[in-house]
mmJSON file of the N, C-alpha and C atoms, coordinates in Angstrom:
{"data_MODEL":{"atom_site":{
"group_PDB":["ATOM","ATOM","ATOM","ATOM","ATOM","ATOM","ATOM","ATOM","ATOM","ATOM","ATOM","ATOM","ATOM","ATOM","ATOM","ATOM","ATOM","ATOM","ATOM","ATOM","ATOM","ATOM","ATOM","ATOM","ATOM","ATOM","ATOM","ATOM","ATOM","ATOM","ATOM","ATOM","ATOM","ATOM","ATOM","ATOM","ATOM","ATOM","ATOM","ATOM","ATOM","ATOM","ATOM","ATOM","ATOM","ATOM","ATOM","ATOM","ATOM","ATOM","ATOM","ATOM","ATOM","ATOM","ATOM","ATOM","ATOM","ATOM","ATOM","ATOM","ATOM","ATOM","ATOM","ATOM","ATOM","ATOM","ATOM","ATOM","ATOM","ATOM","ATOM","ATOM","ATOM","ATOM","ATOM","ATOM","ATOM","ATOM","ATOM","ATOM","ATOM","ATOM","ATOM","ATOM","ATOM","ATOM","ATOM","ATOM","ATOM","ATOM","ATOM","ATOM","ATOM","ATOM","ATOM","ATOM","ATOM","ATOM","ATOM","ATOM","ATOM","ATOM","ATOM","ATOM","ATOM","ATOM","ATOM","ATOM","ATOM","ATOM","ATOM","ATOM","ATOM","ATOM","ATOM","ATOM","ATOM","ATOM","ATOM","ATOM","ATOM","ATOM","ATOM","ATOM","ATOM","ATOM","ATOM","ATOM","ATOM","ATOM","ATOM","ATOM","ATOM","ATOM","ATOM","ATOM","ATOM","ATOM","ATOM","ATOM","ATOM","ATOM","ATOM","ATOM","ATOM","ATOM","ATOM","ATOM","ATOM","ATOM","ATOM","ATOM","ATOM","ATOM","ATOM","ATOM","ATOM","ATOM","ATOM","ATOM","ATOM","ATOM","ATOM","ATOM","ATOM","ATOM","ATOM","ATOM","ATOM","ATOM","ATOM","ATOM","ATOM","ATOM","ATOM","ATOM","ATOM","ATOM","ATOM","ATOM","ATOM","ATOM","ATOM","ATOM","ATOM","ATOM","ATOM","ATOM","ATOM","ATOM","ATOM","ATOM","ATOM","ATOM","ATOM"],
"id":[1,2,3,4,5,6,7,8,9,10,11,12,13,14,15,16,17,18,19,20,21,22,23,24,25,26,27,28,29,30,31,32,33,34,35,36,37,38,39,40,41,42,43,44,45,46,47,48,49,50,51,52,53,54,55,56,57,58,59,60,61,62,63,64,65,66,67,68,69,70,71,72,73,74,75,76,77,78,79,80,81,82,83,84,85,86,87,88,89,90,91,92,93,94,95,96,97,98,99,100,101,102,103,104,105,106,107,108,109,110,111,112,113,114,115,116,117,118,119,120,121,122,123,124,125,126,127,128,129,130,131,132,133,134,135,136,137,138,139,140,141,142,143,144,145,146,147,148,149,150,151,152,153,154,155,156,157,158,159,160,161,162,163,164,165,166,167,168,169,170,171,172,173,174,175,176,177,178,179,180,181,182,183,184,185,186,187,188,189,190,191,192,193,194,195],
"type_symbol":["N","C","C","N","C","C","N","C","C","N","C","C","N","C","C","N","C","C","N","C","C","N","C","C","N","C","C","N","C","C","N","C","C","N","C","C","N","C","C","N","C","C","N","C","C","N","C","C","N","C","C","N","C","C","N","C","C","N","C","C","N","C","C","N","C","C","N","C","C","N","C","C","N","C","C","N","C","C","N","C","C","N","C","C","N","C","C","N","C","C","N","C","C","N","C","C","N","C","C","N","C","C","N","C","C","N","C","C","N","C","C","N","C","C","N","C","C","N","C","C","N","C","C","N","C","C","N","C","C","N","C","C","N","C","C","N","C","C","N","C","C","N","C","C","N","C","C","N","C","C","N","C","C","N","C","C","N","C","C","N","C","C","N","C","C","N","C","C","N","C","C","N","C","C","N","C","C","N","C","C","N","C","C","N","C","C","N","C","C","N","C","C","N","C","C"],
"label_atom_id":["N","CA","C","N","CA","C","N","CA","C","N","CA","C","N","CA","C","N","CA","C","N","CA","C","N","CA","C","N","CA","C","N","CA","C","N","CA","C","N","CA","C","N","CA","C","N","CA","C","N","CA","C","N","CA","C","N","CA","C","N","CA","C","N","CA","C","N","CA","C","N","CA","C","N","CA","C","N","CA","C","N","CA","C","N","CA","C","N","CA","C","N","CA","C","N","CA","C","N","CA","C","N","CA","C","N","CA","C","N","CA","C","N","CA","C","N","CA","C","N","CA","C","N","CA","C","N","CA","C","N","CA","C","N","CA","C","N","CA","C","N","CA","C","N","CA","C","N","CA","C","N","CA","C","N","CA","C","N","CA","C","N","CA","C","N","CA","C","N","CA","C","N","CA","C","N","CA","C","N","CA","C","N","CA","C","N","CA","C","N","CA","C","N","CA","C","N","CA","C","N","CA","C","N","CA","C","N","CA","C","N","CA","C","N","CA","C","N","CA","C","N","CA","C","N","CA","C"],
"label_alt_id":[null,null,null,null,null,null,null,null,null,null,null,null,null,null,null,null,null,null,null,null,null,null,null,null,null,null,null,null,null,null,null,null,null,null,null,null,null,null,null,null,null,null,null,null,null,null,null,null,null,null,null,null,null,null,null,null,null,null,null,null,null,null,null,null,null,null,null,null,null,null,null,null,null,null,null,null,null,null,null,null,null,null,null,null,null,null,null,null,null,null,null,null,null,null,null,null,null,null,null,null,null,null,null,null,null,null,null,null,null,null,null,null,null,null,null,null,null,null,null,null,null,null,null,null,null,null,null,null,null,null,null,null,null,null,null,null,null,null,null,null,null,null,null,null,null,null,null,null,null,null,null,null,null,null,null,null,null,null,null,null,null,null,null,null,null,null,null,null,null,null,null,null,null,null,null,null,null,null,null,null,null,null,null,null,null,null,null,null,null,null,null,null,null,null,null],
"label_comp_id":["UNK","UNK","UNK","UNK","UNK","UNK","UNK","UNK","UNK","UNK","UNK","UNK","UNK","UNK","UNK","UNK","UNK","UNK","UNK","UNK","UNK","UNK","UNK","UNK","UNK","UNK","UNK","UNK","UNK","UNK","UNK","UNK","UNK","UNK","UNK","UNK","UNK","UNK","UNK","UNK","UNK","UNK","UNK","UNK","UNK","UNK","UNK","UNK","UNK","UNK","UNK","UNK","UNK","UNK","UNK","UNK","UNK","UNK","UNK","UNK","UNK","UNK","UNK","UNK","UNK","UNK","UNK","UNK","UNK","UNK","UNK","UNK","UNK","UNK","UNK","UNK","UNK","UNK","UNK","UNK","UNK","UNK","UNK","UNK","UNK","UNK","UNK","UNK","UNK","UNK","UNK","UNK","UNK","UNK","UNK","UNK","UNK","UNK","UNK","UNK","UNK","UNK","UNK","UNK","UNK","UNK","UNK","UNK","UNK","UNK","UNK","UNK","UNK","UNK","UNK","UNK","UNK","UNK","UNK","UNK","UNK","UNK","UNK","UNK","UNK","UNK","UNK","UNK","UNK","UNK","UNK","UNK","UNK","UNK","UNK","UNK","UNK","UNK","UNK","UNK","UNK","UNK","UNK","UNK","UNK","UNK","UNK","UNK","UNK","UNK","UNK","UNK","UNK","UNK","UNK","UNK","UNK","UNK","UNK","UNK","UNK","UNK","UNK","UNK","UNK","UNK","UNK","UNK","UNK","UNK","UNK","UNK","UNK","UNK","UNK","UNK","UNK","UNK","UNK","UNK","UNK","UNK","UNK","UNK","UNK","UNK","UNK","UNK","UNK","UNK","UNK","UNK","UNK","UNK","UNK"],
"label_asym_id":["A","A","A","A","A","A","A","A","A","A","A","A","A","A","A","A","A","A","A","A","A","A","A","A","A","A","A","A","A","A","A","A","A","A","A","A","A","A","A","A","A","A","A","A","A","A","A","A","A","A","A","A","A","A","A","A","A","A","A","A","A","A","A","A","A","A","A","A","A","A","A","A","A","A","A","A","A","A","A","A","A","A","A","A","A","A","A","A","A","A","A","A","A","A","A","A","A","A","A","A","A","A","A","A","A","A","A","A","A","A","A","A","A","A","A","A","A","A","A","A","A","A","A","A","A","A","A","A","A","A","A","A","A","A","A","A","A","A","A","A","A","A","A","A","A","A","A","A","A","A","A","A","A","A","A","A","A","A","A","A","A","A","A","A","A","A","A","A","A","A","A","A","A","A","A","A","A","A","A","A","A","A","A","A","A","A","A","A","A","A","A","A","A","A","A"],
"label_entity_id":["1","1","1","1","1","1","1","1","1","1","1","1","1","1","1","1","1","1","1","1","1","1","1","1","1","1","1","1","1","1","1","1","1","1","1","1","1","1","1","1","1","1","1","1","1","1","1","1","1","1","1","1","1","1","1","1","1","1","1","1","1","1","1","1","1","1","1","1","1","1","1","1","1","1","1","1","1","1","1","1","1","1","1","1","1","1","1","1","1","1","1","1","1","1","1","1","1","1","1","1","1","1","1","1","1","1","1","1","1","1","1","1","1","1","1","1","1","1","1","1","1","1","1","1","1","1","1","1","1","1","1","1","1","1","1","1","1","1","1","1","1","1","1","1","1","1","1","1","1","1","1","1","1","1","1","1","1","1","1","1","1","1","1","1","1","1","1","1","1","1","1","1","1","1","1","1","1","1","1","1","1","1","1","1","1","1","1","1","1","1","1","1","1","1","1"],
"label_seq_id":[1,1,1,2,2,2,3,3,3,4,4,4,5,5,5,6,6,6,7,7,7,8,8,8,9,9,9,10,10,10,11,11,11,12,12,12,13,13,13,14,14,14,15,15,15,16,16,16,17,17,17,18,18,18,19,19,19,20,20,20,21,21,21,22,22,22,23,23,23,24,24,24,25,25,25,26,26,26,27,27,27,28,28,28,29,29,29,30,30,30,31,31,31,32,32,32,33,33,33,34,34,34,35,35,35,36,36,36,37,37,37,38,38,38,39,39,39,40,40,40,41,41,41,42,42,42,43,43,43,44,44,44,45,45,45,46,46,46,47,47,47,48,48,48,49,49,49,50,50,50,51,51,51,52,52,52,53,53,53,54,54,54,55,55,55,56,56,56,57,57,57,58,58,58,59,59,59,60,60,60,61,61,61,62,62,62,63,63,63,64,64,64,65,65,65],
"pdbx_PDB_ins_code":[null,null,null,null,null,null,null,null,null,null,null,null,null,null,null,null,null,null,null,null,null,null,null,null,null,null,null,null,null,null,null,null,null,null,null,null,null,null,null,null,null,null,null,null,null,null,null,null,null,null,null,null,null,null,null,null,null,null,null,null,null,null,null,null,null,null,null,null,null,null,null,null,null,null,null,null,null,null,null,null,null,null,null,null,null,null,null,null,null,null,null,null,null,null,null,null,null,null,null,null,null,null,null,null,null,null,null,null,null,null,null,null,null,null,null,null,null,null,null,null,null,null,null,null,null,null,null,null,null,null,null,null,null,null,null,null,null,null,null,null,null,null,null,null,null,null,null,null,null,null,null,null,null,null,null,null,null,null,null,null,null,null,null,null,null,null,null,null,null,null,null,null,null,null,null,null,null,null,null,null,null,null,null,null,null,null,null,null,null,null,null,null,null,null,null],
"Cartn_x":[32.3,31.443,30.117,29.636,28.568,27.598,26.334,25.572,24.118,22.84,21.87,20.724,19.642,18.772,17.462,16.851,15.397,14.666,13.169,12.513,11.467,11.245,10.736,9.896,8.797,7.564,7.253,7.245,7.197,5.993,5.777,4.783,4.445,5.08,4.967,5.599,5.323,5.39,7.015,7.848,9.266,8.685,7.549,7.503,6.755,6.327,6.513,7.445,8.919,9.986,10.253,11.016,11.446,12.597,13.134,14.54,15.516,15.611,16.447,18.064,18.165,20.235,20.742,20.02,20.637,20.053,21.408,20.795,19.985,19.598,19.096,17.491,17.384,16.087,15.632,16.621,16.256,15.373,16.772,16.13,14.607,14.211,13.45,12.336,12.32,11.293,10.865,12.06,12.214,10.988,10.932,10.018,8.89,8.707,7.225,6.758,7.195,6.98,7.744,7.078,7.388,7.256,6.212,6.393,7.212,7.556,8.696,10.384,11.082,12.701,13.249,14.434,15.057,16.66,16.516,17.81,18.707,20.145,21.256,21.996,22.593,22.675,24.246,25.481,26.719,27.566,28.035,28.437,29.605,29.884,31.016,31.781,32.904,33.508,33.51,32.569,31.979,30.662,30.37,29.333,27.756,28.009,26.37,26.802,25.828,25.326,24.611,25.662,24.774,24.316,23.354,23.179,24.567,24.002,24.831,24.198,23.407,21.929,21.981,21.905,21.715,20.877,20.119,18.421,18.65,17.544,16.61,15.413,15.122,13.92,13.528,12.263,11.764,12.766,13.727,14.788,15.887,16.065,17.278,17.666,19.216,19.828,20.368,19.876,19.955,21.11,22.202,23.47,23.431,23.565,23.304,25.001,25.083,26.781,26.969],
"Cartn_y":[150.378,150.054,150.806,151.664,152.401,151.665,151.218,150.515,150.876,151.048,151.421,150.498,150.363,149.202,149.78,148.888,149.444,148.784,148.782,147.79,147.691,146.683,145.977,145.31,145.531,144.193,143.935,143.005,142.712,143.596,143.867,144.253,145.61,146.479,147.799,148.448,150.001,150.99,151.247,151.852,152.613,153.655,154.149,155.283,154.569,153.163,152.854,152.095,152.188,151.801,152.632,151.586,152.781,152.671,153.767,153.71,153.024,152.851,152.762,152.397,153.329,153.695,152.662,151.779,151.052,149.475,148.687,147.356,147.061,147.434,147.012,147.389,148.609,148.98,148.167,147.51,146.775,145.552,145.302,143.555,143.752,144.907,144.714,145.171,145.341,145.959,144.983,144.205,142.767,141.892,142.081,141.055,141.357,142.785,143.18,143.314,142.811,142.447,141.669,140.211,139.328,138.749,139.136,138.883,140.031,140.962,141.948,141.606,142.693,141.507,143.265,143.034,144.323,144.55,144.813,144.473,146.091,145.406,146.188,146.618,147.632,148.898,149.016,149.116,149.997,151.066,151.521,152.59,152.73,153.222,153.157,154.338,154.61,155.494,156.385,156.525,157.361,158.367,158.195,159.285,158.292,156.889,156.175,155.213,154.139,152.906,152.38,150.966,149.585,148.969,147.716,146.859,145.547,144.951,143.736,142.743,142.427,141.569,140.31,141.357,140.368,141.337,140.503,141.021,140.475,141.119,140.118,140.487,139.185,138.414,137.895,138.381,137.64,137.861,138.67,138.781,137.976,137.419,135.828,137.194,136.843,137.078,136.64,136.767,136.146,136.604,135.437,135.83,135.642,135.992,135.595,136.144,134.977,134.583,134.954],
"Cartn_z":[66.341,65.222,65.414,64.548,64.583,63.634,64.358,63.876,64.027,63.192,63.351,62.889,63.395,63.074,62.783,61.45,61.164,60.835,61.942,61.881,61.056,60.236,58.568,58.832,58.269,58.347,56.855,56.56,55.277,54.53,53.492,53.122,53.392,54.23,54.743,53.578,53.331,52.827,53.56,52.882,53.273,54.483,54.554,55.504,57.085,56.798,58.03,58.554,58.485,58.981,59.951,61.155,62.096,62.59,62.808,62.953,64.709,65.109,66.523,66.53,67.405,67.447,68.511,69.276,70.4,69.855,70.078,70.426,71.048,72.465,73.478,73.051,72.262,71.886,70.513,69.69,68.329,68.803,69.994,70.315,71.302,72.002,72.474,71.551,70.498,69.563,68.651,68.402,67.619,68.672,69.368,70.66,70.528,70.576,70.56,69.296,68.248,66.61,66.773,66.801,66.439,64.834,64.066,62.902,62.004,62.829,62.132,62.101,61.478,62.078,61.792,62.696,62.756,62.048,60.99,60.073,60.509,60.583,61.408,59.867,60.085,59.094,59.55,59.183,59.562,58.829,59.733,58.547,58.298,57.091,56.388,56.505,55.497,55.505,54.954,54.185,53.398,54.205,55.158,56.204,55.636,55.167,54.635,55.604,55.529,56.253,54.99,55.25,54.234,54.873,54.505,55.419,55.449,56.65,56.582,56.815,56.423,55.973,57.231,58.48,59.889,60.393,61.265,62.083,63.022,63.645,64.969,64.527,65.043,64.591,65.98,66.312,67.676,68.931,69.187,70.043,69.511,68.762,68.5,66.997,67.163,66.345,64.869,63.983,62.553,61.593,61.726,61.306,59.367,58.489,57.192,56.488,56.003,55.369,54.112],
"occupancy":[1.0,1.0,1.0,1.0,1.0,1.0,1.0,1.0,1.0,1.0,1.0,1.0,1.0,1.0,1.0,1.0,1.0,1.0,1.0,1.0,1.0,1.0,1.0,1.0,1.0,1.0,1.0,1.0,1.0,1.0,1.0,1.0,1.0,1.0,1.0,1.0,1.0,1.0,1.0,1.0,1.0,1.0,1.0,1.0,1.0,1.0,1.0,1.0,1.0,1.0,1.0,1.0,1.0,1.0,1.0,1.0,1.0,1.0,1.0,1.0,1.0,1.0,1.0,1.0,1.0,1.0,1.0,1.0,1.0,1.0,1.0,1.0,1.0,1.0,1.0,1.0,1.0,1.0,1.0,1.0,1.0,1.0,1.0,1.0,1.0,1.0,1.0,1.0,1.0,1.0,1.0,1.0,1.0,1.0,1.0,1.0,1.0,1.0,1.0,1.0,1.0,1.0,1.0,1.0,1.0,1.0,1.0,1.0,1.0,1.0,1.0,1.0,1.0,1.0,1.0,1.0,1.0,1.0,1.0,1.0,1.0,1.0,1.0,1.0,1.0,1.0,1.0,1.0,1.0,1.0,1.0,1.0,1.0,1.0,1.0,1.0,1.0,1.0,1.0,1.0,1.0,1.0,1.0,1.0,1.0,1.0,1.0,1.0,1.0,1.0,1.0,1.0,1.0,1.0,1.0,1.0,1.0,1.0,1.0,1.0,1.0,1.0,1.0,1.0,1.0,1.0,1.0,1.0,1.0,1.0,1.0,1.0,1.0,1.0,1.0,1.0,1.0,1.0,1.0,1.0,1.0,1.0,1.0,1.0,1.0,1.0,1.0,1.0,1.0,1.0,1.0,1.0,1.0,1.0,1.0],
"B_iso_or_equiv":[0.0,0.0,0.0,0.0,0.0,0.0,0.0,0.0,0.0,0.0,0.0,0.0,0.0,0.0,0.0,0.0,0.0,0.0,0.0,0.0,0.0,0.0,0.0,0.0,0.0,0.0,0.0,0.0,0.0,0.0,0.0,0.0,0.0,0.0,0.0,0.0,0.0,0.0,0.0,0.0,0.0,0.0,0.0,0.0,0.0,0.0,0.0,0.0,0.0,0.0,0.0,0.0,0.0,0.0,0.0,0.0,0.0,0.0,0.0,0.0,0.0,0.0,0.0,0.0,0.0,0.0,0.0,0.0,0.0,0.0,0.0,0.0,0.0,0.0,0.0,0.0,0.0,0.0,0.0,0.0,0.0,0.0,0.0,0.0,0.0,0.0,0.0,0.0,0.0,0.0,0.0,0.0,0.0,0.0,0.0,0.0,0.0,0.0,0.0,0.0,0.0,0.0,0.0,0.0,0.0,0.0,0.0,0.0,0.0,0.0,0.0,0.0,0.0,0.0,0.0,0.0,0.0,0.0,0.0,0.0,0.0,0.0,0.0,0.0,0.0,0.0,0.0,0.0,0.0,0.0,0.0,0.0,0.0,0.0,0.0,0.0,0.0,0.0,0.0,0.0,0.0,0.0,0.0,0.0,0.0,0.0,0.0,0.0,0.0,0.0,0.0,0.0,0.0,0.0,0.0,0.0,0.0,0.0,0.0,0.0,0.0,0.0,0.0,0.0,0.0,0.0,0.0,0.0,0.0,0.0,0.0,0.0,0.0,0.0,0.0,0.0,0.0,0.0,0.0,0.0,0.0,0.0,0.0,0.0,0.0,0.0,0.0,0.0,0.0,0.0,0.0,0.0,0.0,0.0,0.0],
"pdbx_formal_charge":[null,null,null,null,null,null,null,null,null,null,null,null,null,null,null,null,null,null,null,null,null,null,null,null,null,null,null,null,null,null,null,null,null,null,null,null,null,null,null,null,null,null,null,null,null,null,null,null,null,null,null,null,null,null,null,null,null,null,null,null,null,null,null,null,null,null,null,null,null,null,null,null,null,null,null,null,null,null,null,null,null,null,null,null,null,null,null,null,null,null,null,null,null,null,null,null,null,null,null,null,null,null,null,null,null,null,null,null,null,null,null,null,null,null,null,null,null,null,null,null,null,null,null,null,null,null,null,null,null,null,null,null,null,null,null,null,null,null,null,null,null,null,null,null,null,null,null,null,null,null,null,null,null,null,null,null,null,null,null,null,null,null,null,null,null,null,null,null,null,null,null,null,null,null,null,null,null,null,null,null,null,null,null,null,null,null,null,null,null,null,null,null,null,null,null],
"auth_seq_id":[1,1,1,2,2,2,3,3,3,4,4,4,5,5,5,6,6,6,7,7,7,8,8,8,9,9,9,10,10,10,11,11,11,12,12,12,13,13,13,14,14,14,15,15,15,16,16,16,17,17,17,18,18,18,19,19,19,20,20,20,21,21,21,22,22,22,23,23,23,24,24,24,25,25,25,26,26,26,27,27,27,28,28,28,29,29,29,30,30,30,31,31,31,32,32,32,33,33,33,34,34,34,35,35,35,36,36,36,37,37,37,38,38,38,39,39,39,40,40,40,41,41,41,42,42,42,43,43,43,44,44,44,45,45,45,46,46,46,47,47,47,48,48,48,49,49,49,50,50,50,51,51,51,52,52,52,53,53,53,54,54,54,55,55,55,56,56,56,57,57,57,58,58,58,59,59,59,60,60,60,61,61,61,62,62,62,63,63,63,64,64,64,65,65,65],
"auth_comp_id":["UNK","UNK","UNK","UNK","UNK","UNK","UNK","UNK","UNK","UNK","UNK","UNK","UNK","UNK","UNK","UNK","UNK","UNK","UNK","UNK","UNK","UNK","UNK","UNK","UNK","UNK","UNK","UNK","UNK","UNK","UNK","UNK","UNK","UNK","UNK","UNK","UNK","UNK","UNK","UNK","UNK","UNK","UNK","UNK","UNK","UNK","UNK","UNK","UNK","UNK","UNK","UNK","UNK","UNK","UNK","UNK","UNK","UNK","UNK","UNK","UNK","UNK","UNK","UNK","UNK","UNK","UNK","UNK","UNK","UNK","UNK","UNK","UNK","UNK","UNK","UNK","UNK","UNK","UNK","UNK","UNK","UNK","UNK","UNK","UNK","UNK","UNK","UNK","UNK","UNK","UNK","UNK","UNK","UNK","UNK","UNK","UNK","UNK","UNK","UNK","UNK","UNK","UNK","UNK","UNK","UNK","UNK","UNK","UNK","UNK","UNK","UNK","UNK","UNK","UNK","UNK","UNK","UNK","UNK","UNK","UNK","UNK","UNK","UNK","UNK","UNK","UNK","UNK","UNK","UNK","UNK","UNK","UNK","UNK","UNK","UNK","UNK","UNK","UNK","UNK","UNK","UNK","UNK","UNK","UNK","UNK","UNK","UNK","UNK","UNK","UNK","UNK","UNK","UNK","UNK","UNK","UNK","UNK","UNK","UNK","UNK","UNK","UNK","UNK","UNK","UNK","UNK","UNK","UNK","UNK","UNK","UNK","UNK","UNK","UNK","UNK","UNK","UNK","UNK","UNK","UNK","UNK","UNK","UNK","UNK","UNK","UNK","UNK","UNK","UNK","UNK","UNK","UNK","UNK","UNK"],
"auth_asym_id":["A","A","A","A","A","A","A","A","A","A","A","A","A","A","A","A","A","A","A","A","A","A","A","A","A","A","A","A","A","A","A","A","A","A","A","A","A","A","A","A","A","A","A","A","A","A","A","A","A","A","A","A","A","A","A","A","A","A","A","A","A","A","A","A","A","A","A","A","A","A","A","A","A","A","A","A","A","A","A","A","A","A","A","A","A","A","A","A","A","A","A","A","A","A","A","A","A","A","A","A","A","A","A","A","A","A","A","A","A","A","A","A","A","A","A","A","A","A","A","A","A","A","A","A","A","A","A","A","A","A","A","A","A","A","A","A","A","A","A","A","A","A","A","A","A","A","A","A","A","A","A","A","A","A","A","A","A","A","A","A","A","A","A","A","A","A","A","A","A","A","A","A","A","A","A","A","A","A","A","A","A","A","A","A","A","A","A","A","A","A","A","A","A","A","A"],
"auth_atom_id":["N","CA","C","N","CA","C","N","CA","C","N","CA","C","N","CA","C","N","CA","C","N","CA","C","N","CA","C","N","CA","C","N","CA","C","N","CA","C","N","CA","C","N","CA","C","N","CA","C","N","CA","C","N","CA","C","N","CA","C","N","CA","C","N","CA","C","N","CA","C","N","CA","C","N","CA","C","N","CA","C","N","CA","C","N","CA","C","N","CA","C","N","CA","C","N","CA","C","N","CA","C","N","CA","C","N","CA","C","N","CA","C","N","CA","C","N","CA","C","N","CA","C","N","CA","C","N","CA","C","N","CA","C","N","CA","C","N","CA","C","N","CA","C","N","CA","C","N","CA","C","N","CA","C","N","CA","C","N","CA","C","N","CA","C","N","CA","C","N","CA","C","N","CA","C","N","CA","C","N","CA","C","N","CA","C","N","CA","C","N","CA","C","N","CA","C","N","CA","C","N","CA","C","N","CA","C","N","CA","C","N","CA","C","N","CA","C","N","CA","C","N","CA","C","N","CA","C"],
"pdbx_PDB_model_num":[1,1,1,1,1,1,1,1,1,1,1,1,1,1,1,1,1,1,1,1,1,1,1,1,1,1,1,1,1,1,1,1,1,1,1,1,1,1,1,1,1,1,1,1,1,1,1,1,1,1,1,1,1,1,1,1,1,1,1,1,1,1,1,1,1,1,1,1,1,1,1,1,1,1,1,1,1,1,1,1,1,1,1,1,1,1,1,1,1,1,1,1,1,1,1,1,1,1,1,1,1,1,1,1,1,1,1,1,1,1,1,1,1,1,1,1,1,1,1,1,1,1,1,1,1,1,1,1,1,1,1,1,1,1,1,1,1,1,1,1,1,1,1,1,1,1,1,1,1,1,1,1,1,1,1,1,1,1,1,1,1,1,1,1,1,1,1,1,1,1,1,1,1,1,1,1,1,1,1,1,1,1,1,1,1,1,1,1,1,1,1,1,1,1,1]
}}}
């Protein structure tokens, strides 16, 4: 599963989003923005990435159904 994460602060401009290719770097970025949340991206079969409207938030993982 190829998955990419980009971290969102509410209220920010599209050009300050930032991108990161590793879990290990989402969740630790998710920590150090804590009022930010890091929404996970996958990609399809088509060569795009949708979201799948799950984050981290504060390091904790936010599953949405």
């Amino acid at each position: 599963m190829n998955l990419i994460y980009l971290l969102i602060t509410d209220g920010n401009e599209w050009e300050d989003i930032v991108v990161f290719l590793t879990e290990e770097h989402a969740i630790n970025e998710s920590i150090k923005n804590p009022k930010s949340r890091v929404e996970i991206f996958i990609e399809t079969d088509k060569n795009g990435y949708i979201p799948t409207y799950n984050y981290y938030k504060n390091g904790k993982y936010i599953q949405k159904l």
